[in-house]
N, C-alpha and C positions, 0 to 999 in steps of 0.2 A: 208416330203421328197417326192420329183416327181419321181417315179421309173417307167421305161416303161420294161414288160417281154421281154425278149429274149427266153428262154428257159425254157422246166421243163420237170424234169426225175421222175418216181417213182418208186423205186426198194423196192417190199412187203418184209417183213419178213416171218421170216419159220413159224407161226404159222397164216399168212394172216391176222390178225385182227392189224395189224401195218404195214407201209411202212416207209421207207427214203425218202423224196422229197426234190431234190435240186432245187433250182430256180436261175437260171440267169438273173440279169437286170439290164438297165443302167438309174445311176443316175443324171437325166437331171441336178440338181446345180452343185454336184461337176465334172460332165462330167466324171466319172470313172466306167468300170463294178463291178460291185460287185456280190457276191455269198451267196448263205443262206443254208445250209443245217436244214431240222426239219423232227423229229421223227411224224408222224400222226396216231391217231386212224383211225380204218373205219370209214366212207365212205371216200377216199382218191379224190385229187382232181386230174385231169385227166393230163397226159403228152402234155407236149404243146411244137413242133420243126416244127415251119412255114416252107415255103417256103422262099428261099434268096431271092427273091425279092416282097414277103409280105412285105407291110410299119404293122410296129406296132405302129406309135406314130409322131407325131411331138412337138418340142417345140420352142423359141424364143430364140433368141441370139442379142439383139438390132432388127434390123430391116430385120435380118436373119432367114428363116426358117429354122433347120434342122428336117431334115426326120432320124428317123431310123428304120433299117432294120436287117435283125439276119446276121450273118457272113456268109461268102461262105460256111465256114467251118463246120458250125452249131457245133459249140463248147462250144456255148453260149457264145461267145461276139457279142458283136456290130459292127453294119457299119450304119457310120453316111453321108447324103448327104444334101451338101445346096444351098439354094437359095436364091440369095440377094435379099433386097427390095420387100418381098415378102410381098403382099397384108395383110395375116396373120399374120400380122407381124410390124404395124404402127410403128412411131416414137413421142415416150411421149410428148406431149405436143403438138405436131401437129395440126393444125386447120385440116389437113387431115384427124387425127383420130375421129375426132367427128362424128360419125354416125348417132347421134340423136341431134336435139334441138328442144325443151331445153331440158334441161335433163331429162333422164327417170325416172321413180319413187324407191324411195330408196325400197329396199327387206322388206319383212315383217318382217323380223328379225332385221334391221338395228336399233339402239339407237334411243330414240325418240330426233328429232332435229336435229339428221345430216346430213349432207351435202355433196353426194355422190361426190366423186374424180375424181372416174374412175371405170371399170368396163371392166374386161378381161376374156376371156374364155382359161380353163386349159387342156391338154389331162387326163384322167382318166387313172392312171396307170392299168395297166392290161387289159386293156377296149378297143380296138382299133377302135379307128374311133369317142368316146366319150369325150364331154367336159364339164368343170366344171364352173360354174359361180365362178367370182375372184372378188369384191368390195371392194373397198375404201373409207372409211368414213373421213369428219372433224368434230369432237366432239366442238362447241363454246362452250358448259359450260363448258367443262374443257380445251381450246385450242390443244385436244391431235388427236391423229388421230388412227382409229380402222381398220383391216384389218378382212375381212370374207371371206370363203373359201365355196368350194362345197356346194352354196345358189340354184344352181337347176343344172340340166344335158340336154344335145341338144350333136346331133351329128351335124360332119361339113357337113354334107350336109343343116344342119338347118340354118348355115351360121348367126348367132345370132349378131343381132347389138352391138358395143361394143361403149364402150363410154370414154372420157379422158374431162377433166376440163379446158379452156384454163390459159393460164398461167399469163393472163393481170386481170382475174374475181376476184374482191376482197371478200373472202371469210369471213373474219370478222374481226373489226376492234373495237377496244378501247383505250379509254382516259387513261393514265398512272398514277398515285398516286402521283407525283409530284407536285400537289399543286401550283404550278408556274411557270413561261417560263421558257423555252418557248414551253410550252403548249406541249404535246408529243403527237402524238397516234399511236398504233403501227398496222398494217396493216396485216394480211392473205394470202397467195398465192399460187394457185397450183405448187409444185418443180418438181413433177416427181420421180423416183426412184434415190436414196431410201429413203430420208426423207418424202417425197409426198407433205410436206409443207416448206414454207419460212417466214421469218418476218423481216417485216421492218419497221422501226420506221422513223416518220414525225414531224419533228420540226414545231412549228410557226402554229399549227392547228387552229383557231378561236373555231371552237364549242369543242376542248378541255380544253379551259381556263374555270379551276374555279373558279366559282364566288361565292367567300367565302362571305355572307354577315352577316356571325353573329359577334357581338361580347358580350366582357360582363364588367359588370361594378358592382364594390362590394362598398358596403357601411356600413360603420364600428362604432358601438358602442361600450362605453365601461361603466360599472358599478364599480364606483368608490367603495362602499362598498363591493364586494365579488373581487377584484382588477383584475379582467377579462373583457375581452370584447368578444366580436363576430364580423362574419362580414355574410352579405346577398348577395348573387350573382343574380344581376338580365343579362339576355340576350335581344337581341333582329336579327334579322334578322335569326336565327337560323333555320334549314332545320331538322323536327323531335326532340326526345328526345334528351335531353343533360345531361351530367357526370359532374361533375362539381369536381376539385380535390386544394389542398391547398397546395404551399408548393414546388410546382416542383417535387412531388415526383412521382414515374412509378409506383399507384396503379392505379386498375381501376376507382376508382373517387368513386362519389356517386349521387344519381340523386336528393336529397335535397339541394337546393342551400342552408341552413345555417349552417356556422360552429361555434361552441362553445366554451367557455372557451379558448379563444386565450391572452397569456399576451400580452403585449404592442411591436409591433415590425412591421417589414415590413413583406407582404407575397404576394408572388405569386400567384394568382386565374384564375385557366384555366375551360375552360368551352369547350368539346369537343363534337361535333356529334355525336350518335351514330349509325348511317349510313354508308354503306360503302364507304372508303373516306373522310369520314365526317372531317367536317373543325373544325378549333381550331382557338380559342380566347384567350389571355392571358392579364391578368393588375397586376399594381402591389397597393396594397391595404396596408394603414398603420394601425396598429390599435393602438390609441395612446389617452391616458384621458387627459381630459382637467384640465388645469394649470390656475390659474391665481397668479398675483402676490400677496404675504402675506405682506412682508416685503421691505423696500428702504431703501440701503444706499449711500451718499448720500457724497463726498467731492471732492475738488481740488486735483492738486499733485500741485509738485512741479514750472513746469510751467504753474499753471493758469488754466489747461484741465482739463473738467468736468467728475468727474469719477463716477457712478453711479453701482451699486451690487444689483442687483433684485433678490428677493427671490420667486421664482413659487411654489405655493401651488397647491395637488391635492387635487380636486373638490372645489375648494375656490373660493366664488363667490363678495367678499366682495371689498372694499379701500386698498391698501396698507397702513401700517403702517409706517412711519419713524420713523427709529433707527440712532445710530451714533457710531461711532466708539472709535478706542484710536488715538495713534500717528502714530500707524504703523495699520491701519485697516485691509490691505489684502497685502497677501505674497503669490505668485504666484511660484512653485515651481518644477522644472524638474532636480531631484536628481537621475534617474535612471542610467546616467551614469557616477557616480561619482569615478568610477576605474581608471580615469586618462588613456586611451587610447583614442585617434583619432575618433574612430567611435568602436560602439559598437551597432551590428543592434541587431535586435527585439521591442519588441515593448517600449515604452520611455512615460510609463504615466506620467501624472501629479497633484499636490495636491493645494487645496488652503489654507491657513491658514488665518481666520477670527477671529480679536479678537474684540470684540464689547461692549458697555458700555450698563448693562442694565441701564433704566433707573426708574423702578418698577419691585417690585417683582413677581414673575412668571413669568416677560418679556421672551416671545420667548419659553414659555418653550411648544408648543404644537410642536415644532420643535424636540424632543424630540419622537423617536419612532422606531419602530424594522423594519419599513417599510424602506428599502433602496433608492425605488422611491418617495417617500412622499413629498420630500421639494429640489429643486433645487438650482443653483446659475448662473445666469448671470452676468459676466461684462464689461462693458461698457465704451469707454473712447472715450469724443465725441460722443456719442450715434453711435462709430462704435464697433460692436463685439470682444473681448479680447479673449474671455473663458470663457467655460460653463460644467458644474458639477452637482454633488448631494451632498446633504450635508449627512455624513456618518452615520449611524443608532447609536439609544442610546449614544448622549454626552449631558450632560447636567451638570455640576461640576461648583460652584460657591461657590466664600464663602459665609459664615454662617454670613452677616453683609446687615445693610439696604445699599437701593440703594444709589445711583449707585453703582454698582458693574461690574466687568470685566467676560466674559463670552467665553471663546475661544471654538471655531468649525472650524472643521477637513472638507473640500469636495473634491472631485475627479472627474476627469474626466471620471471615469468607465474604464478605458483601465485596471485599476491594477484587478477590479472583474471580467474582464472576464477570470479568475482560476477556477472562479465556475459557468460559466454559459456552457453547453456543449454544443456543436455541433450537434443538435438533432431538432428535430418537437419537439411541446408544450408538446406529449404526451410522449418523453421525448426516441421516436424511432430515431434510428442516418440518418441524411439526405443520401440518394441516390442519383445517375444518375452522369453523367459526365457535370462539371461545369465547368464555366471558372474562374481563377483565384478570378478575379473582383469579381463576385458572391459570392466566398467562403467570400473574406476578406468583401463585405459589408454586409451580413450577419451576420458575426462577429462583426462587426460593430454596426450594426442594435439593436445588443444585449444589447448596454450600453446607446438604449432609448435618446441618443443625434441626433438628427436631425440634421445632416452635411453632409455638398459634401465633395468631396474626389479631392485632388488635386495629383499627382503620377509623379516622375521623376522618372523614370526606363529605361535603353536606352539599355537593355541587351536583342537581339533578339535571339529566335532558329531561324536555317537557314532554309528559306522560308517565312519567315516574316517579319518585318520591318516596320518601324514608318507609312508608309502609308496605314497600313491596321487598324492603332489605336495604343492605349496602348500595352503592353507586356503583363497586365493582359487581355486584353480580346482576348488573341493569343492563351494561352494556359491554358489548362484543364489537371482536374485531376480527378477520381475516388475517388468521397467524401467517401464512406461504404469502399472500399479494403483502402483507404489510412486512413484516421480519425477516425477509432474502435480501439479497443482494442481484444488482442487474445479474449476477450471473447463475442468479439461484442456487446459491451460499446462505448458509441460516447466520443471521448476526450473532453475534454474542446476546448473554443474557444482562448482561450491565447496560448495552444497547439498549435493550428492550425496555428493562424498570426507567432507565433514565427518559426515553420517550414519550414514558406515559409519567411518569413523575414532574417532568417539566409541563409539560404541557395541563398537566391538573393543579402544578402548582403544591406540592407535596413535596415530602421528605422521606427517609426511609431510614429508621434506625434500630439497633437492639440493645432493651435494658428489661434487667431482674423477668426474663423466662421468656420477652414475648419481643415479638418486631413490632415496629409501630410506623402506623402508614400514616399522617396527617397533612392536613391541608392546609398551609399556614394562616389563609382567611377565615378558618376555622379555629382557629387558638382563638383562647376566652381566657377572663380572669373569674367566670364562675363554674365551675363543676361541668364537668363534658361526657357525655355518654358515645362510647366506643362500639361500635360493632366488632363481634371477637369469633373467629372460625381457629378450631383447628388445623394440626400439618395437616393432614388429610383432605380440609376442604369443610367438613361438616361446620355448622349454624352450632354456635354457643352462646351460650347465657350474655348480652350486654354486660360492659364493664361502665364505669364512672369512675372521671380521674378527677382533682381538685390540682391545676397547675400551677397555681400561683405561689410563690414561697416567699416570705417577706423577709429582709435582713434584719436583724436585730441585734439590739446589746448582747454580749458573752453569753449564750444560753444551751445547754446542753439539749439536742437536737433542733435549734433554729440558726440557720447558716449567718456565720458573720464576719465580715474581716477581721484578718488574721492580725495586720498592723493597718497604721497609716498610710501606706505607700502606693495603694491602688490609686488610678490614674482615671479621668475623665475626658475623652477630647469631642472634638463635632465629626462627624461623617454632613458633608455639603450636601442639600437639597438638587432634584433634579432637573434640567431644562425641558427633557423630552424622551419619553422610553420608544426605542428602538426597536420594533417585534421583527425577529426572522425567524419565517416557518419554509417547509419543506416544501411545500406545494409547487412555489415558483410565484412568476411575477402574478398580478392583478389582471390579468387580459383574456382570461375564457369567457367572453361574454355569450359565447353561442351554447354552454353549459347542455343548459335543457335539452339540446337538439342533440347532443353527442350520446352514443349507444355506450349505457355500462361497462359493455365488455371490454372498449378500449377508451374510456374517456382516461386520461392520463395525467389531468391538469385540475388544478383547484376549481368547482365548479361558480362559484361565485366570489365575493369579495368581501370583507367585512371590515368596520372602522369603529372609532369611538371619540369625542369630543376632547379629550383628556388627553391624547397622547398623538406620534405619529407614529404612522402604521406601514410598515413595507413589509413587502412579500419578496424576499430573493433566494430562490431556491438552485437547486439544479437543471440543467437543460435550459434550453429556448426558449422563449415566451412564445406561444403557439399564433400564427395569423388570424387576423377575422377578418375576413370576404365579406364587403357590403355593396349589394347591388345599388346598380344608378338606377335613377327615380324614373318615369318615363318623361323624356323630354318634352318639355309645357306645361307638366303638372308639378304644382309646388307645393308645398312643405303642408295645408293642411289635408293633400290628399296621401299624402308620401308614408312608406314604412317605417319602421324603425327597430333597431336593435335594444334592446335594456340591459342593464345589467341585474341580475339579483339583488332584492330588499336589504341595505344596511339601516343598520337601528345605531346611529351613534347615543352616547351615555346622555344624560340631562344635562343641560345647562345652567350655571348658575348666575347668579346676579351678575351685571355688566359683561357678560363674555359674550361674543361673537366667535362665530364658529366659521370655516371654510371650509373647502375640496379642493386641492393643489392635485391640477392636473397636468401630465407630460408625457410623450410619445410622438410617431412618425404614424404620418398617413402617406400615400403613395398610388396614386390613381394606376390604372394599369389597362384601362380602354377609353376612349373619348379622347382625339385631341381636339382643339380649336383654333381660333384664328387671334394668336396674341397680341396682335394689334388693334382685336377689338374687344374691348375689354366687359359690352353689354354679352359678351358669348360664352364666358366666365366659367365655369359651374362654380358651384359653393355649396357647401354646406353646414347645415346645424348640429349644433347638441346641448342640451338640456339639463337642467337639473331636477327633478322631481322630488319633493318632497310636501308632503301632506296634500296630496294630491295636483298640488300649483306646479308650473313650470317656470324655473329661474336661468335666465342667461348668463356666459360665462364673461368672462375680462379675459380675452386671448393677446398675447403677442403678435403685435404685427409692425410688417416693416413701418408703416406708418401711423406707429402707436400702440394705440387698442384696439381691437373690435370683438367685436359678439358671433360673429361666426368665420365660416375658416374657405378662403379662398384658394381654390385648389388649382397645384399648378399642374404642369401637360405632364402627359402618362408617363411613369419613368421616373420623375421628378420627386421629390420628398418634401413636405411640407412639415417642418419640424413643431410638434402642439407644445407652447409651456401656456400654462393658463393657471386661473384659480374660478371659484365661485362662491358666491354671487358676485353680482357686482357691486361696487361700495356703496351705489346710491339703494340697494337691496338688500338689508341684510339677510340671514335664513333664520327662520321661526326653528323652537325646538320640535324635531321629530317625531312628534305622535305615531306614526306606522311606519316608521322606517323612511328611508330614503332612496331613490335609486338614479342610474346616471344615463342618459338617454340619445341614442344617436340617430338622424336622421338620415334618409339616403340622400345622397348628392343631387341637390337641382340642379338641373339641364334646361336652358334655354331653347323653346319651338322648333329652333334649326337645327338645334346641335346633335351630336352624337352622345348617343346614352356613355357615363364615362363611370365603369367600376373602381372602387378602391381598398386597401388592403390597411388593416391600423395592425403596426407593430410598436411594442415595446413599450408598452400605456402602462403607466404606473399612477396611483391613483392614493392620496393619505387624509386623512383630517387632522387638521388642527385648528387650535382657539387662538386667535387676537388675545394677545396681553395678559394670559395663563398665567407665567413664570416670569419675564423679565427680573422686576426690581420685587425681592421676597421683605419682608416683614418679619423678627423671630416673634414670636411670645414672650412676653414681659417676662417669663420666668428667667429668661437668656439674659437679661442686660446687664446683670453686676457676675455674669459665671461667665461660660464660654467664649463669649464674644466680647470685643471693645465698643461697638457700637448695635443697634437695632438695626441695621441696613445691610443686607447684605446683597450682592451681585452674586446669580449665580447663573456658571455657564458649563456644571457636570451634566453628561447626556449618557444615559443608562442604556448602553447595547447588549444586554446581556443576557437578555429575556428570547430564545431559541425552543421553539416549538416544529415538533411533527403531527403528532396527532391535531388537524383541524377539521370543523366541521366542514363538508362536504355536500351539503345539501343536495340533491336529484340525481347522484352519482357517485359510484363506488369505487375508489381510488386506493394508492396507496399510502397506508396512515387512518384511512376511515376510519373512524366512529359506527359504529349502528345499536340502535336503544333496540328497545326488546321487541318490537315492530318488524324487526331486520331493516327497517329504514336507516338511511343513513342520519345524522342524530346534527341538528341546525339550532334552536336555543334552547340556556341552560336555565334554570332558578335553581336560587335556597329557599329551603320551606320557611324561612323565615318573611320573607318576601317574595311570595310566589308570583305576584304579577311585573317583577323586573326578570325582563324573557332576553339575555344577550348573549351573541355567539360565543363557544367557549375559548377563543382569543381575544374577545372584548374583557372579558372578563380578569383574565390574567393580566393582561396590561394595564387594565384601571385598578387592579388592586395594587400592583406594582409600583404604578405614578403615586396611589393614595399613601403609602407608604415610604415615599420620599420626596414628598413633595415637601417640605422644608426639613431643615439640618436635624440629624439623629443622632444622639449622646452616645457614644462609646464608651464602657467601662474597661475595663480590667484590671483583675488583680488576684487577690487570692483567699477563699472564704473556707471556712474554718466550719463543718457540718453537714448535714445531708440533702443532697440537691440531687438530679439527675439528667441526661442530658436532655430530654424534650421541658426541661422546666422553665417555668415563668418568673424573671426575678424581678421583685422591685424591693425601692428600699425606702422608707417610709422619712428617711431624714432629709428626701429633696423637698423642696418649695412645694413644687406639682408633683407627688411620685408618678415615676414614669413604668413601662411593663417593656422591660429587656427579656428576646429570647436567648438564647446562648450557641451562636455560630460554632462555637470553639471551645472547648473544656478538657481536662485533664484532672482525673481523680487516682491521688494516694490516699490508697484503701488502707492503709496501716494507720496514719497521720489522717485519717478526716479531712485531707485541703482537696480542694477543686481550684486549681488555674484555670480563668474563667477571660473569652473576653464577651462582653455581651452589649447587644446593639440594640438599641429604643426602638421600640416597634411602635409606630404612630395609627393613632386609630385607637390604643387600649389604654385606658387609665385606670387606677383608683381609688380618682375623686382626690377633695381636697386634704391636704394634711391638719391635720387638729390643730388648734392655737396655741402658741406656746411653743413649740416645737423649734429647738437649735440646732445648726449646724455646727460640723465640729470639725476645728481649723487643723490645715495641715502639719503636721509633726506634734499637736498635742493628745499626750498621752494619756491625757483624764476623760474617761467614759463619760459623757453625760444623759443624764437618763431622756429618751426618746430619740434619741440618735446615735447613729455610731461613723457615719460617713459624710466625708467634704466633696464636695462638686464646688472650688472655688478658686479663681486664679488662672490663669493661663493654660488650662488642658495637667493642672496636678494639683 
């Protein structure tokens, strides 16, 4: 504090070895007199009342001197005089102010290394006519700047050179951590008072760019007897010590490039500086034992194509053997979705069935072992890729008779074992860090030791991304440890994982001829589809284009057709209402926004759609919401309120009205009143918002209805069932969403303010008069059905999701787009301005596809199909687009056991004129058809 004296009295005490001394003085910062009275032992200090026109002091005002002097009055105040522009008095940063250059030398107390500012002289309070040395330091090793005070004393007649930094001088400047352009560095500069420095950062610096030159390259062994491998990291252009880490995970690494005992799979190998700055290198390393083939088998099919079944043996360095088979050698088998639904995502392994003729005893029997990776299966048709497998541990069953003998094995794709492979490092800790999709699922992947690219139709963006920035997998990230443990931080399994994110996007996951295939069933077309396609490794390859649609037709060598008459058509029933359950839990975190990321724990907001009903029942509690009482006498339009987060239900169509069926427990827990007067009451509201209006609700009450909720005494449970609007109100469709709104409790004048507690709020949309009484399609009324009318009362629960959006908060299951933000509405670029959360999404594609009855075929077609294929068959009325849940293909014989379910939404178009259907049990081909849809479900 700069105090300059004005005045000083000392009145002794009666016993003289004590006085009272007041001091009067004015404080140069905040410009105000102030006053001190202190009790003083002897020796007391002496009475000080100048002359009025004694100066005691000057200080600075910008470029202003003021003088002060004691009052006329000598009352101990102040009298201040000034003068502008006064010499004593420079202007910061001034080329005028530099007294000295170069600069003077820093004080002997100054930090070593720093870099003097500026440098001003103080008046000495109490002191007249005395100044204080003022210095300004710039600290570069910490970029911080130090301020030192009375470093020596001079009176003004000493007139002491003062010093200021110009303001163009670069004071220190460095390269920024960015690691790439465009090259930053951020620059120093004298500010002046009061920061004394500035910074400013330079794009496009030349001698900024880092020039990373290391990288590293791992190379991978494996020891086929202890069933491990390793891998060795070597570097080169590397600047100092390197870390080397396995795995993508954020430990600090380790500085032995060899990692041990790694099974068979892909791994990331980074190799970081340990320098500050230090550059990083990453590869991606397989570790995988060598195969060679044990076994050939070895025949035609049906037309003439050479089909060959390679048996890879670990560590076999021998001839293949040729074996042979029976009639039906190999059966190719995708029975996972054999529930008769349209699409049924997750993942959709596959099996092979191998029946083979020994042809000597013991044949094949080192096939035979508890080793799961031991013995593979390739096959081949045309020496192009079909499918590739393991053969499954310990089968070896034969009868008790010399050769030949019939010898059946079981092999798989591995998608069905990864229940038991987890989601972990080799050492069995659960993976870390924030991945992108892509990464989770090939790692998964990775796990079932098949070497294949990845082919991906997903056209389901969060907003701010889109097909031109890539894939949907490699858009968005998740927290592999908060999302894929277990309460007890246990890593799930990987079948966990793919099914999590497959349900929830509404995909499938299969393997045919070399590749896996990741699609999205709202994504199957009946015209040409372009695939995004990466390697095992990870790497971007060339787009692929599929054409899905395969059409049945008469006897034709490569066009699928039934085999006989005897395929069967029946109805899968239309639905009432789809059921969603996600993980999150119930609908009742309305206080979202206010909960800290680090422990929000609960679904942050709520979402619905006009199309279906919506719950949320997950695990755990539904969490409380605390809502203060209002203050009592103020009512509802001065009062708070709680919201919920914006829901966007779907559009509405012609005649529908739409609701919000509302229920839960409210529970006051301060305020009682006097129940016998019932004006003492409280109550309270809640609202419906949508398009900015407020719509009341239709509540239960003992006495009917009412629109808002009479709360009973603290303790008490007021049970909510309600809906809204109310029926004299209908609700307009949703232009920006809608949200649901609670007010605080009105308290009447006298009453006590009374808080309360809402548990268990469940919250759904549905439409008035959706589904009741369905209507088929004329195409129905002489096939499937007896009549045009049908009652339906099937309710589709089957639709279970974890990953949901999250909005304002990072949970477990989150989403986060490339923002790191947690990721709230989806589009397809085909309709970019339909913006809905990605559980709206899945259930109205869901309802749109069962909203009336779906053809069931099955039977058994005669040609080449495959399991993601598109069937129709050009002899119905309206051809319809069946995808195929469930198939079974004998590769010898050409047949696929097929059952396949109408997928609604895909047509196409009309059938040509003229075109016959062709009656059950006749055996004359006629031309443009070959199949009956007529009759009782045959």
């Amino acid at each position: 504090m700069a105090l300059i004296l004005v005045k000083r009295t000392v009145v002794p005490g009666e016993d003289r070895k004590k006085a009272v001394v007041t001091e009067w003085s004015y404080n140069t910062r905040t410009g105000e007199d102030e006053t001190r009275t202190s009790t003083y032992n002897a020796p007391f200090p002496a009475p000080f009342t100048p002359s009025a026109t004694k100066l005691l002091g000057f200080y600075c005002e910008d470029t202003t001197r003021v003088d002060v002097y004691p009052a006329y009055a000598l009352d101990g105040t102040s009298r201040r005089e000034r003068t502008p522009n006064a010499t004593e008095c420079p202007a910061p940063n001034s080329p005028a102010t530099v007294d000295l250059l170069p600069a003077p030398a820093n004080h002997f107390t100054a930090p070593a290394g720093a870099i003097l500012l500026a440098r001003s002289y103080r008046a000495v309070p109490r002191e007249i006519g005395l100044l204080s040395q003022y210095d300004v330091y710039y600290l570069p090793s910490s970029h911080t700047v130090e301020v030192k005070e009375d470093l020596g004393f001079y009176t003004v007649a000493d007139n002491p050179p003062r010093f200021t930094r110009t303001a163009a001088e670069i004071l220190d400047r460095w390269c920024l951590a960015s690691g790439q352009a465009p090259y930053t560095e951020r620059r120093v500069y004298y500010a002046g008072v009061p920061d004394y420095i500035a910074t400013i950062d330079y794009d496009n610096v030349a001698t900024c760019q880092r020039l990373c030159g290391i990288t590293v390259a791992g190379t991978a062994t494996f020891n086929t007897s202890t069933g491990y491998g390793a891998i060795t990291a070597t570097t080169t252009g590397a600047v100092g010590p390197v870390l080397y880490r396995l795995d993508g995970t954020p430990d600090a690494g380790q500085t032995s490039p060899l990692f041990e005992e790694l099974p068979q799979g892909l791994y990331p190998l980074t190799a970081t500086e340990t320098r500050e700055g230090g550059c990083t290198a990453t590869t991606l390393v397989r570790v995988v034992a060598s195969y060679a083939d044990r076994y050939r088998l070895a025949f035609k099919d049906f037309w003439n194509r050479d089909i060959v079944v390679r048996f890879p043996y670990l560590g076999y360095t021998g001839e293949a053997e040729d074996i042979i088979g029976s009639d039906v050698p190999l059966v190719l088998d995708w029975q996972a979705g054999a529930m008769e639904t349209a699409f049924v995502p997750g993942i959709r392994g596959s099996e092979c069935a191998l029946d083979i003729l020994l042809t000597y005893d013991n044949q094949l029997l080192d096939v035979f072992s508890g080793h799961e990776r031991l013995v593979g299966v390739v096959v081949e048709r045309d020496e192009q890729e079909l499918w590739r497998g393991w053969i499954l541990p310990e089968q070896y069953t034969v009868p008790h008779l010399s050769a030949p003998k019939p010898l059946q094995l079981q092999a798989t794709d591995a998608l069905a074992t990864l229940s038991g492979k987890p989601f972990a490092r080799p050492d069995g800790s659960p993976y870390r860090g924030m991945w992108s999709l892509l990464q989770v699922v090939q790692t998964c992947l990775g796990k079932t030791d098949l070497i294949l690219p990845l082919r991906v139709l997903d056209n389901l963006y969060p907003v701010g991304g889109g097909p031109d920035l890539g894939s949907v997998l490699e858009q968005v990230f998740v927290d592999t440890y908060a999302s894929y443990t277990t309460d007890k931080g246990e890593a799930w399994d990987c079948a966990e994982v793919l099914n999590a994110i497959l349900e929830s996007r509404g995909c499938r996951l299969y393997q045919w001829a070399g590749y896996w295939y990741w699609e999205r069933f709202a994504d199957l077309s009946t015209e040409e589809q372009t695939y995004f396609v990466f390697s095992a490794e990870g790497q971007s390859l060339p787009t692929a284009t599929v054409e899905p649609l395969v059409s049945v037709e008469i006897p034709t060598e490569g066009h699928p057709h039934w085999v006989e008459a005897s395929q069967t058509a029946s109805e899968r029933g239309a639905v009432k209402q789809v059921t969603v359950k996600a993980e999150p839990g119930e609908v009742a975190n309305l206080l979202a926004p206010f909960l800290p990321a680090d422990t929000a724990t609960t679904l942050p907001g709520w979402s619905g759609a006009a199309s279906y009903t919506l719950h949320y029942a997950g695990k755990g509690k539904t969490p409380e919401i605390e809502l203060k009482s209002g203050i009592p006498g103020v009512f509802s339009g001065l009062l708070s309120y709680l919201e919920t987060p914006v829901t966007v239900p779907i559009p509405l169509y012609k005649d529908q009205r739409q609701a919000l069926i509302i229920s839960g427990k409210i529970t006051p827990v301060t305020g009682e009143y006097d129940t016998e007067d019932t004006t003492t009451q409280p109550f309270m509201r809640m609202v419906l918002v949508v398009n900015g209006k407020e719509y009341e609700p239709q509540l239960a009450d003992a006495d009917g209805f009412t629109t808002i909720v009479r709360l009973p005494q603290p303790g008490e449970t007021y049970e909510l069932q309600g809906f809204f609007p109310r029926r004299d109100a209908p609700l307009p469709q949703a232009t920006s969403g809608a949200s649901l709104r609670f007010y605080q409790p009105e308290v009447p004048g006298d009453g006590l303010p009374m808080d309360v507690r809402i548990t268990d709020l469940k919250l759904h949309w549905q439409l008035d008069n959706l589904f009741g009484q369905i209507f088929s399609e004329e195409d129905y009324a002489d096939k499937a059905i007896a009549s045009n009318k049908l009652d339906v009362t099937r309710l589709d629960e089957s639709l279970t999701l974890f990953h949901t959006d999250t909005p304002r908060v990072r949970r477990k299951g989150t989403l986060l787009g490339a923002d790191s933000k947690p990721t709230n509405l989806w589009f397809e670029p085909a309709y970019p301005e339909r913006q809905y959360q990605l559980i709206d999404w899945q259930a109205s594609y869901r309802a749109i596809c069962q909203r009336r009855p779906q053809q069931v075929l099955s039977g058994v077609l005669l040609g080449d199909l495959w399991p993601g294929a598109l069937l129709t068959d050009p002899s119905e009325d309206t051809p319809g687009v069946y995808p195929l849940p469930a198939c079974a293909y004998d590769v010898r014989n050409v047949e696929w056991t097929i059952t396949a379910v109408q997928l609604l939404g895909l047509s196409v178009g009309a059938v040509e004129p003229g075109r016959l259907l062709y009656q059950a049990g006749d055996p004359r081909p006629i031309a443009g058809g070959y199949l009956l849809l007529q009759g009782n479900g045959s």
